[in-house]
C-alpha positions, -999 to 999 in steps of 0.1 A, spaced: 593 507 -616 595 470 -629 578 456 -656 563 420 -651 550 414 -683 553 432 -718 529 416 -747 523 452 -764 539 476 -782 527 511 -780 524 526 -819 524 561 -805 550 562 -784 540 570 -753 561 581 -722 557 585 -684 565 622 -683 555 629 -645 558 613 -610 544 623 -579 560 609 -549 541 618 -515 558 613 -477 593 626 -486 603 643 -455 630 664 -470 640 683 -501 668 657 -520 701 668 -530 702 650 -564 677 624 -579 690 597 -603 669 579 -630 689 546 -641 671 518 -669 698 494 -656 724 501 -685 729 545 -679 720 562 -648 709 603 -653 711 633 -627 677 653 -630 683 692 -633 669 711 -607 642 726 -637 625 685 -636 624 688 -599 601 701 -572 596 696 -535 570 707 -519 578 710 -477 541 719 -466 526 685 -483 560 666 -482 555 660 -519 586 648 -544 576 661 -582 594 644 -609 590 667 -644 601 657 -678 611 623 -673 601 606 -707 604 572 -694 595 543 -722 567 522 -719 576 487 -711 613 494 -697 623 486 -659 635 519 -647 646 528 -608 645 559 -589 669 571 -567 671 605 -545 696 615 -516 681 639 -488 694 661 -468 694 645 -439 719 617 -448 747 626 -422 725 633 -392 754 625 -367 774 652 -382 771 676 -348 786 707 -353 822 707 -336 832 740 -338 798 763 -337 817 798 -334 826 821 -358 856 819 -384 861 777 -384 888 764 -403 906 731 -407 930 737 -386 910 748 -356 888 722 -365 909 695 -362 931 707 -330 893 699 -314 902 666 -323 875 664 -349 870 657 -383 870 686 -410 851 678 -448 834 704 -464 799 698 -475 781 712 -505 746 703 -484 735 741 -472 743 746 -436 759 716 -433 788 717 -401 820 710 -422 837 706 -384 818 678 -369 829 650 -342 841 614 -348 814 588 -336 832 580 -298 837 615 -287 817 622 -255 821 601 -226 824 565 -219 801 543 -197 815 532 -168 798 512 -133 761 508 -143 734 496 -109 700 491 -121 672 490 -95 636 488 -95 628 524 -96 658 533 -121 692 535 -128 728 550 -116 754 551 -141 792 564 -138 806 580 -170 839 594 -171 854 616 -202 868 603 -239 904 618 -228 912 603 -267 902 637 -275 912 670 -264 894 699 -245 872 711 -267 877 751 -249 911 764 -231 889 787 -211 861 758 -195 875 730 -178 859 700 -185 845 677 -159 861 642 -162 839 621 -141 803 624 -140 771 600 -126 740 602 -142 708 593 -123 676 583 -141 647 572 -124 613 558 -134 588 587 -122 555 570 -138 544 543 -161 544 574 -189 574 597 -179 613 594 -166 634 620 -157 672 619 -156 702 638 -144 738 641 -149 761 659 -127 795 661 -106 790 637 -76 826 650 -62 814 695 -60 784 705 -57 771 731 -87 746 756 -88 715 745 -100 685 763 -112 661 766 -83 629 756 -103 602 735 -79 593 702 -101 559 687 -91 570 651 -94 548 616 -84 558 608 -50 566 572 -55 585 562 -88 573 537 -112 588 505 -99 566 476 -115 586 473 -148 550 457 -163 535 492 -161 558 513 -178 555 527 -212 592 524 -221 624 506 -214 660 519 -211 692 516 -226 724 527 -216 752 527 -245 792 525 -239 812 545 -260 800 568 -266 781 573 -236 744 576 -242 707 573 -232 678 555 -254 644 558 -248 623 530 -262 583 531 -261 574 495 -258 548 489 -279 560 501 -311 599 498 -303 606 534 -315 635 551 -301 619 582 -291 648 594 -271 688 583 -281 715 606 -271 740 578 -278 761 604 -303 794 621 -301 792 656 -288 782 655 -250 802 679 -235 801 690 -194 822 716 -184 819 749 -163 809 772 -189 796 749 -216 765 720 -216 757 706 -247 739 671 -251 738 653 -287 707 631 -298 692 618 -327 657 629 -333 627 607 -340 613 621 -365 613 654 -386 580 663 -372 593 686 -339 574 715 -325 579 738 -290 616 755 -279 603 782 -264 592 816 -280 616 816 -313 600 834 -348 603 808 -374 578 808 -409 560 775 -405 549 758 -370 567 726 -377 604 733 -374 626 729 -400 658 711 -392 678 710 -420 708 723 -400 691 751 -381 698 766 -344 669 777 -321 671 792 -287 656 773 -261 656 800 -236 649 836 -227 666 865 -239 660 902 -239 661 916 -272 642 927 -307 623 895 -323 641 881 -353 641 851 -375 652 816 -353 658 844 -322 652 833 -289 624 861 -273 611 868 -242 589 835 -236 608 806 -219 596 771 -223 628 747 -232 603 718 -245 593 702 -274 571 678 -288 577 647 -312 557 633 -337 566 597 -341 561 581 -376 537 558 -352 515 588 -348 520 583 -308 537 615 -294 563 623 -269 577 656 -244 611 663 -235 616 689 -212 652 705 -202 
């Protein structure tokens, strides 16, 4: 709040006491009031988000009429490539850190205090782009250690992306030296891919190191799709893919009981697919649909399906 010009003085000594601040996508951790000379911490009593409306309230504030003052808040989501390193049960620094990955407690709730460093994952290596897509060759950060004893890691990968449409892509990542079991789900895909670069939605990037994927929709030059984050991991008994959201507005993952139809993702875990047992809060049920929907701050949407 600046002041541009000051030619009165109030004789009654009136203060801004409220401030209503709509489109904050997340509850903040702190929020600071500075007048340029001392800088205050609210108490939690002067403030109140409210996560249906996305509303910031600001209570008490007695701010001066005529004075330049700045406001300042922190969210939650301010270390969003923190992926959890050591999900189990019982983490400590030591386990943590014989992952090769980085251990700092975190006073933000549900928070991973275990998390990866930024290159862990794989590194790009050969890259041939063609009209209809793109083969890539990534072979395994070995700066860092199995992350499991029990699952062997696969070192060398190839990823295969190919334009299906003008609107959709589909990639694939898998172990070009043994063949693996896959899932024997029939895909009703276009017959011809999408090889006119002119009538495609979206471009591609590939990223080095870390390995990674970005999605970008053309005409607005959102990322609606990055995976280029530490934490990709391909091993026999463990998959697990990193990437960085669009937005905070995410619906879909399957049949999972959760209070409000927009997911919250302050540091939450959802089941993507089926599993026989009781419903229960965030529990994956009996329905099975590993697909969600994004939101973009564009107001254009997006699918992803596993």
């Amino acid at each position: 709040m600046h002041v541009t010009h000051n030619g009165y003085t109030d004789p009654n000594n009136l203060k801004f006491e409220n401030i209503t601040i709509m489109g904050v996508t997340g509850a903040p951790v702190s929020v600071l009031v500075s007048d340029g000379t001392t800088t205050d911490a609210l108490t939690e009593s002067q403030v109140n988000y409210d996560s249906t409306r996305k509303v910031l309230y600001l209570r008490n504030l007695e701010l001066e009429l005529g004075k330049d003052y700045t406001v300042n808040w922190q969210d939650k989501y301010r270390n969003s490539r923190h992926f959890d390193c050591h999900p189990e049960a019982g983490s400590d620094q030591a386990k943590c850190e014989a992952r090769g990955c980085i251990w700092k407690p975190s006073n933000v709730p549900n928070e991973p205090w275990c998390y990866y460093p930024d290159t862990h994952g794989y590194i790009t290596g050969k890259v041939v782009e063609t009209a209809s897509g793109i083969t890539v060759d990534i072979e395994r950060n070995t700066a860092f250690p199995s992350q499991r004893s029990q699952s062997r890691d696969i070192s060398k990968l190839r990823v295969e992306i190919t334009y299906l449409s003008g609107k959709s892509l589909r990639w694939k990542i898998f172990d070009p030296s043994n063949a693996r079991y896959e899932v024997p789900i029939p895909l009703d895909l276009p017959a011809m891919p999408e090889t006119e670069e002119n009538n495609r939605l979206y471009t591609v990037q590939i990223k080095n190191k870390p390995f990674g994927i970005q999605v970008i929709r053309k005409d607005t030059e959102e990322i609606i799709w990055d995976s280029a984050v530490p934490g990709f991991t391909f091993s026999d008994q463990l998959l697990e893919i990193s990437t960085l959201l669009p937005s905070n507005y995410v619906y879909g993952f399957g049949e999972t009981e959760h209070p409000s139809y927009n997911h919250d993702l302050s540091y939450h875990k959802y089941g993507l697919f089926a599993k026989d047992q009781p419903p229960g809060y965030k529990l994956n049920s009996y329905g099975l649909h590993p697909f969600y929907m994004g939101l973009e701050k564009s107001k254009n949407a997006h699918g992803v399906l596993l």
